[in-house]
C-alpha positions as CSV (number, residue, x, y, z in Angstrom):
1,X,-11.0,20.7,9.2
2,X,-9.5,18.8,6.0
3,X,-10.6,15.1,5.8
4,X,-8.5,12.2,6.9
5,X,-6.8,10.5,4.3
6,X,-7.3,6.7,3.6
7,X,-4.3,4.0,3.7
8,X,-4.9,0.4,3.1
9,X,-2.3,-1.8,4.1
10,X,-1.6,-5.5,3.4
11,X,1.1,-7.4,5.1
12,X,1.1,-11.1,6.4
13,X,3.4,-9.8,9.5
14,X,1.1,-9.1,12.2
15,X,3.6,-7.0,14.0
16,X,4.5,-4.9,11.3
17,X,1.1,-4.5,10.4
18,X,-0.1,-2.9,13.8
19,X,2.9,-1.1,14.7
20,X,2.4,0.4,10.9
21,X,-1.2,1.0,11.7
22,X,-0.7,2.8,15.3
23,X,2.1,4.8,13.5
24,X,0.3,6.2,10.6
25,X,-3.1,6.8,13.1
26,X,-0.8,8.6,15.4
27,X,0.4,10.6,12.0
28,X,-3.3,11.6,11.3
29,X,-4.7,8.8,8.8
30,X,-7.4,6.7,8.8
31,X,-5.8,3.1,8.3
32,X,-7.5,0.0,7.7
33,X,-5.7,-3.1,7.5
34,X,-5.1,-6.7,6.6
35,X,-3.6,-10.4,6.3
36,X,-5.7,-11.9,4.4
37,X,-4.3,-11.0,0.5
38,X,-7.8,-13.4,-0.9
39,X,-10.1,-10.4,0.0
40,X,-7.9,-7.3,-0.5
41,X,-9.9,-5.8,-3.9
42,X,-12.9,-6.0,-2.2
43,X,-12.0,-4.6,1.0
44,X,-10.0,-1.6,-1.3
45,X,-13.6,-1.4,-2.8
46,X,-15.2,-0.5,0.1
47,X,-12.9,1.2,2.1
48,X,-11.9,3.4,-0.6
49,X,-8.2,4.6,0.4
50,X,-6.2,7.4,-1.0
51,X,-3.3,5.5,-1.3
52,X,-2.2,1.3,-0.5
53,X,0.8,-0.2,1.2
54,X,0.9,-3.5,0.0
55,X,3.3,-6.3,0.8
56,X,5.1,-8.7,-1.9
57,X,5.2,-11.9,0.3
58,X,1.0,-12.6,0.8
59,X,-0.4,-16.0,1.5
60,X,-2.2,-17.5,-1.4
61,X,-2.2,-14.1,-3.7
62,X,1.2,-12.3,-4.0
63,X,1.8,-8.5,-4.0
64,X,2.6,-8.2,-7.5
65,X,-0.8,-10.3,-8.6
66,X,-2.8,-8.3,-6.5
67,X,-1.2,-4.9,-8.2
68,X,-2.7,-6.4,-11.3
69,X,-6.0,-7.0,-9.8
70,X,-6.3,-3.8,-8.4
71,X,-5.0,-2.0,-11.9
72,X,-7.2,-3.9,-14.2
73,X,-10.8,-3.0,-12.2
74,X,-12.0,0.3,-13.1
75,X,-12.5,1.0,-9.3
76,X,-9.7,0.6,-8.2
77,X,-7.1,1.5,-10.9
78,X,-5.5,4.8,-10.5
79,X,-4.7,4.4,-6.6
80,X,-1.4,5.2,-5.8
81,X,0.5,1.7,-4.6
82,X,3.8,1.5,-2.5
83,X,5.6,-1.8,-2.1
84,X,6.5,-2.4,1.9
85,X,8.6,-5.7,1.4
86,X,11.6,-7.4,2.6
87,X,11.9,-8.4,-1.0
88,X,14.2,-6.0,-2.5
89,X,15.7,-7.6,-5.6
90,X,15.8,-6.0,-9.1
91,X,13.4,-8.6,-10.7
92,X,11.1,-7.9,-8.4
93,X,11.4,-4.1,-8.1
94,X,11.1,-3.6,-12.1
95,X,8.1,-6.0,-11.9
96,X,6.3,-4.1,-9.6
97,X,7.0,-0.1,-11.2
98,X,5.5,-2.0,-14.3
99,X,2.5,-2.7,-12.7
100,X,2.7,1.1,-12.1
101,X,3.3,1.1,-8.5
102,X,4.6,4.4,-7.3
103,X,7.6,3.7,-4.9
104,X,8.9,0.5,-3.6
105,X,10.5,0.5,0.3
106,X,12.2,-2.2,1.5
107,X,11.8,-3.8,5.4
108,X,13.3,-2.6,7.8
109,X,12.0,0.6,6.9
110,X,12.3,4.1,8.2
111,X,8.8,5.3,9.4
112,X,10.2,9.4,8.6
113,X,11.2,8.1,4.9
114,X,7.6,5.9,4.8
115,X,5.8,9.0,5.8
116,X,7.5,11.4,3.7
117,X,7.0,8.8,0.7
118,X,3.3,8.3,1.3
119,X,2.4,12.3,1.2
120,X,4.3,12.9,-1.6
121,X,2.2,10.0,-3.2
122,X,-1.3,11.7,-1.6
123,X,-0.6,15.2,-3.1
124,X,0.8,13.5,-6.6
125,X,-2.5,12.0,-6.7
126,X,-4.7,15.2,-5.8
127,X,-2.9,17.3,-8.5
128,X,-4.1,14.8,-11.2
C-alpha cells in the first residue's frame, strides 16, 4: 500500500482550516495543521510534508515572509507551496510565484480544483 502523502496547512481561519483538514483526510492525506504562522518552519521541519498550503493573511508573520523562510533553509526549500488566500491581487500574486510558489487559489475555493491542484503539485515534485 503506497504511503500517505503529507500536507501542511497554515491559515488563521479556524473554519477553513478544519473543514480543509477533514476534506483532504477524507481524500487520503495525512494533514497537519495550524494558526500559529510564529512556529510554522519548525513544525514543516518536523512534520516533513510533501507539499504546503499556506495562507497570505497570518498573524505576526505573513504568507509571503514565511515563503522566504521556508525557501532560504536548506530543509525545507524545494517543497512545493500553494497560496490558499482571499488575497487575490496582482502585487501579491507576482510576489508570491517569485518566491517560487507553485500555484496560487484564491478563497472561496473549489475543493475539486484544490485537489486537482495539489496532485498535480505531489507528482511534479516526485518526477524531479
Amino acid at each position: 500500500m503506497a504511503e500517505k502523502k503529507r500536507i501542511f496547512i497554515a491559515d488563521d481561519d479556524e473554519v477553513v482550516l478544519t473543514s480543509l483538514k477533514k476534506l483532504l483526510l477524507m481524500s487520503g492525506f495525512e494533514v497537519y495543521a495550524t494558526t500559529n504562522s510564529k512556529d510554522v518552519s519548525s513544525m514543516v521541519k518536523s512534520f516533513k510534508p510533501d507539499l504546503i498550503l499556506l495562507d497570505l493573511l497570518l498573524p505576526d508573520l505573513g504568507g509571503l515572509e514565511i515563503c522566504d523562510i521556508l525557501n532560504k533553509d536548506t530543509e525545507t526549500q524545494g517543497i512545493p507551496i500553494i497560496i490558499l488566500s482571499a488575497v487575490g491581487n496582482y502585487t501579491d500574486i507576482r510576489k508570491a510565484y517569485a518566491l517560487g510558489v507553485i500555484g496560487y487559489i484564491t478563497k472561496p475555493y473549489e475543493f475539486p480544483r484544490l485537489l486537482k491542484e495539489i496532485q498535480k503539485a505531489i507528482e511534479s515534485k516526485e518526477r524531479m
